[in-house]
TORLUM-743431 format. One record per residue: residue number from 1; x negated, y, z of N, C-alpha, C in turn. Coordinates in pm, whole numbers, plus 50000, padded with zeros to 5 digits. Each point is the difference from the previous one (the first is absolute). Layout:
+-------+-------+-------+-------+-------+-------+-------+-------+-------+-------+
: dokol :  n.c1 :  n.c2 :  n.c3 : ca.c1 : ca.c2 : ca.c3 :  c.c1 :  c.c2 :  c.c3 :
+-------+-------+-------+-------+-------+-------+-------+-------+-------+-------+
:   NUM :     X :     Y :     Z :     X :     Y :     Z :     X :     Y :     Z :
...
+-------+-------+-------+-------+-------+-------+-------+-------+-------+-------+
***
This chain:
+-------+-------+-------+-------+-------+-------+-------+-------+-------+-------+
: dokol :  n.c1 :  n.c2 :  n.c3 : ca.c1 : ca.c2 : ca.c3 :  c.c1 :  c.c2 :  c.c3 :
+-------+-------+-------+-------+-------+-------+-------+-------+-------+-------+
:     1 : 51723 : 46710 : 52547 : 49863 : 50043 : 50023 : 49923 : 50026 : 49871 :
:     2 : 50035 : 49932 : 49891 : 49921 : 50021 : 49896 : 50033 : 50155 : 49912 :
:     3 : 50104 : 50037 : 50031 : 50059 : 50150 : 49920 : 49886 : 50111 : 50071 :
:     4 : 49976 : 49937 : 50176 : 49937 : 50105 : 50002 : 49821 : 50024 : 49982 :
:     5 : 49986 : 49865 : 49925 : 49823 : 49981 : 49968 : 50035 : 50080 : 49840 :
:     6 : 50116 : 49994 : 49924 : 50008 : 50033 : 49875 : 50017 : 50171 : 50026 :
:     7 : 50065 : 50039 : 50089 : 49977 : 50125 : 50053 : 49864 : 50077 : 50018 :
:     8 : 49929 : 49920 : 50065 : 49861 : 50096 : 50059 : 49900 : 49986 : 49870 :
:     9 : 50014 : 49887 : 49923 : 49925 : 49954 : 49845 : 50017 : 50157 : 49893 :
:    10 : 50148 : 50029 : 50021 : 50042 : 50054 : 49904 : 49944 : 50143 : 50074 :
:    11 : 49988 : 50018 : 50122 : 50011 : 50137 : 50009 : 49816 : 50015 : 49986 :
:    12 : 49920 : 49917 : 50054 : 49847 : 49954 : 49988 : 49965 : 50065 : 49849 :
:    13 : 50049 : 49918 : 49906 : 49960 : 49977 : 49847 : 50068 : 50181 : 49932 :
:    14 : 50175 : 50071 : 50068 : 49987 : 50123 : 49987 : 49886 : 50054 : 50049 :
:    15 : 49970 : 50019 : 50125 : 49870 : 50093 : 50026 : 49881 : 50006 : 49943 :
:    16 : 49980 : 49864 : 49966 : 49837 : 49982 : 49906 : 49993 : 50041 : 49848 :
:    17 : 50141 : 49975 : 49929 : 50026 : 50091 : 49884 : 50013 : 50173 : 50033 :
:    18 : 50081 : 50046 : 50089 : 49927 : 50157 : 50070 : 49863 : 50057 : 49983 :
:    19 : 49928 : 49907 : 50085 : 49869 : 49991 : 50005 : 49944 : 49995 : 49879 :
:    20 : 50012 : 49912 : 49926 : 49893 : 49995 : 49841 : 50049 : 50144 : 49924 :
:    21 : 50167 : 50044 : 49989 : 49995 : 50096 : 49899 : 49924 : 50115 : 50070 :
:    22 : 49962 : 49986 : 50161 : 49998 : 50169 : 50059 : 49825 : 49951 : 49980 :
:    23 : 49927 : 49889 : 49961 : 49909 : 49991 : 49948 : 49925 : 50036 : 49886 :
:    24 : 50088 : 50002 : 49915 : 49941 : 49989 : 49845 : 50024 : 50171 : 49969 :
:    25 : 50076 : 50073 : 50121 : 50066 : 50138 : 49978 : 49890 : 50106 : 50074 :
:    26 : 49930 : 49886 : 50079 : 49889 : 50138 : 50128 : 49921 : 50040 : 49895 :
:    27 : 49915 : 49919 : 49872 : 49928 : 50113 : 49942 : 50016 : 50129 : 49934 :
:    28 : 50170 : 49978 : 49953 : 50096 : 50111 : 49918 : 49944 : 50091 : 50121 :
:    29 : 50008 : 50002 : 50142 : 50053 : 50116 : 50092 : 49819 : 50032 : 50022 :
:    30 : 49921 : 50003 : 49957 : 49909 : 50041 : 50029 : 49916 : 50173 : 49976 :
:    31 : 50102 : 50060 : 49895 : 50034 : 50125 : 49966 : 50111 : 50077 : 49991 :
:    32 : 50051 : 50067 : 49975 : 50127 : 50042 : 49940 : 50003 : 50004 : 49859 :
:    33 : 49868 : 50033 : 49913 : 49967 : 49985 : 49898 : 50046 : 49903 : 49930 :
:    34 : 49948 : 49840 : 50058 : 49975 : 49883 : 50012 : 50138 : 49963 : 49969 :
:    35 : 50101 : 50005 : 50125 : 50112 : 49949 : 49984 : 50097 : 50110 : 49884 :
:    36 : 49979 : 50113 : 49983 : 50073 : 50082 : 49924 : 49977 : 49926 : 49892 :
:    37 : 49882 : 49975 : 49950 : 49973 : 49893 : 49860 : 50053 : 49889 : 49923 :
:    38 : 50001 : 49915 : 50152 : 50073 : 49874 : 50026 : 50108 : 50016 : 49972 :
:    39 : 50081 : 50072 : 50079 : 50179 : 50018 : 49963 : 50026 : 50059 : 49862 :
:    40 : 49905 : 50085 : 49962 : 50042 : 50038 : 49896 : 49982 : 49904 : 49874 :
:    41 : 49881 : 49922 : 50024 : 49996 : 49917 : 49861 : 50063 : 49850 : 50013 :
:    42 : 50091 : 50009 : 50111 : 50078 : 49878 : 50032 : 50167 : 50040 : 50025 :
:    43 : 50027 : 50125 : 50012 : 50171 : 50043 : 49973 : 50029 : 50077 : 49909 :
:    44 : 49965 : 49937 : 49853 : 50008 : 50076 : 49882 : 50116 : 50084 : 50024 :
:    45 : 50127 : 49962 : 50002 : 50142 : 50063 : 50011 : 50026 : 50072 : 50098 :
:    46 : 49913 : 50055 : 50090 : 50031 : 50113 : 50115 : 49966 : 50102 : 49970 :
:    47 : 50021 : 50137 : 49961 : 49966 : 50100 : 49949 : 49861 : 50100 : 50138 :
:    48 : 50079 : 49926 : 50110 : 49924 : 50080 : 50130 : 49854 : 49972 : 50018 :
:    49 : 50004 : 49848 : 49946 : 49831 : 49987 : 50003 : 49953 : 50018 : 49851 :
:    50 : 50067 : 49990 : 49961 : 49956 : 50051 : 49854 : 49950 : 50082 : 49980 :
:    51 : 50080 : 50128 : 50065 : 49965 : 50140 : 49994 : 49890 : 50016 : 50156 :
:    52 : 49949 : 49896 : 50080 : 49905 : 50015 : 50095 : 49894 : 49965 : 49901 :
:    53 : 50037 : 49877 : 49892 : 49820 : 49953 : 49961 : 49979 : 50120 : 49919 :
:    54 : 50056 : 50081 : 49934 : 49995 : 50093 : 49884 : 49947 : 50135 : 50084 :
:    55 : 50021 : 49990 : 50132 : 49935 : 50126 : 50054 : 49851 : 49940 : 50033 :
:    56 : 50018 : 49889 : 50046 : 49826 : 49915 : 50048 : 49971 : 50040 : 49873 :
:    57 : 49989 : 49976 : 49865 : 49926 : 49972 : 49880 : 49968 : 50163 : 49984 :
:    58 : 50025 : 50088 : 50021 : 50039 : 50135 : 49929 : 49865 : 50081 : 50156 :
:    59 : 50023 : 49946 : 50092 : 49895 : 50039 : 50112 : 49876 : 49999 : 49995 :
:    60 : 50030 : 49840 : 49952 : 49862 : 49947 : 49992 : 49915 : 50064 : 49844 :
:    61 : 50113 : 50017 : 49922 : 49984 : 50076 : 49847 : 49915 : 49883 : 49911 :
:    62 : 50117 : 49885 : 50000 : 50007 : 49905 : 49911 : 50146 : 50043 : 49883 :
:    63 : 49967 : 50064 : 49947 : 50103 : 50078 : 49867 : 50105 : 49849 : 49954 :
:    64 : 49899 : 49941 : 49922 : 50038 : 49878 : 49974 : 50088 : 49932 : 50030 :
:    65 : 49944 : 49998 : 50095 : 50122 : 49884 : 50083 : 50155 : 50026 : 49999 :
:    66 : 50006 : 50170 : 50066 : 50076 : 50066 : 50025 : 50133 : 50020 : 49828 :
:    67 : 49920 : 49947 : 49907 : 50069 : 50060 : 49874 : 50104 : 49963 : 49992 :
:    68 : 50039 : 49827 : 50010 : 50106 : 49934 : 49915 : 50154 : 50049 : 50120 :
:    69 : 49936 : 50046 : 50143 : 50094 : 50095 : 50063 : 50056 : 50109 : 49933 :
:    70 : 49946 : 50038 : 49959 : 50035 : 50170 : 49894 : 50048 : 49956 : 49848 :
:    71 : 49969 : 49913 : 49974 : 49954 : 49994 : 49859 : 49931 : 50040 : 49859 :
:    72 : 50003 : 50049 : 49897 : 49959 : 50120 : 49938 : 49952 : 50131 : 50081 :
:    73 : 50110 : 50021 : 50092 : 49966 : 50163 : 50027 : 49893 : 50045 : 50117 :
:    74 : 49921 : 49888 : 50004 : 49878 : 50058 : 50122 : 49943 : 49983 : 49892 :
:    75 : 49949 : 49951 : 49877 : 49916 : 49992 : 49913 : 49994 : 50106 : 49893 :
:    76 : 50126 : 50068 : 50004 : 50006 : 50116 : 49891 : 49970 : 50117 : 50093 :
:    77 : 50045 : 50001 : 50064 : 49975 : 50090 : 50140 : 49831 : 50061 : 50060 :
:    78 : 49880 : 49866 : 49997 : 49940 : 50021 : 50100 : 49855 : 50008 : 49925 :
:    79 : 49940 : 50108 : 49906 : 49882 : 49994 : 49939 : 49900 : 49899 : 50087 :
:    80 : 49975 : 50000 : 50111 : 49935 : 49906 : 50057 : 49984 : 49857 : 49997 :
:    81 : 50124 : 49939 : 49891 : 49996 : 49855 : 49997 : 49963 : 49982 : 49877 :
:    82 : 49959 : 50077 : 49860 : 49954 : 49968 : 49866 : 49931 : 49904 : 49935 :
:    83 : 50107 : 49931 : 50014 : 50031 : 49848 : 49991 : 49969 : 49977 : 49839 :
+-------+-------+-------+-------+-------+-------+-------+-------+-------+-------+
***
């Protein structure tokens, strides 16, 4: 009888850890903007959101941001950033 109180504990304490991460994650989903941001400045090593935050920054026409993506060559490139 006791395996199966350690059973319903364990599956209880999974769901409520569910619950907190899909918590701390609802404000990410409150844009697409929002979460495009999020992923991007939290999966350095994925090129896909990488190249999503680098289109957010470039929309919104934050140059800046967008640079260390390019490197040098949005800056030699773009009279508009005369830095």
């Amino acid at each position: 009888m006791p395996s199966t109180q350690v059973v319903w504990l364990a599956a209880i304490s999974l769901l409520g850890f569910w619950w907190y991460l899909c918590h701390l994650r609802v404000d990410d989903w409150k844009s697409v903007e929002q979460i495009t941001l999020v992923d991007g400045l939290k999966q350095l090593r994925s090129s896909r959101t990488q190249f999503n935050l680098a289109n957010l920054y470039l929309q919104s026409q934050r140059f800046l941001g967008v640079a260390p993506f390019f490197g040098g060559h949005l800056m030699a490139k773009c009279p508009c950033l005369n830095l």
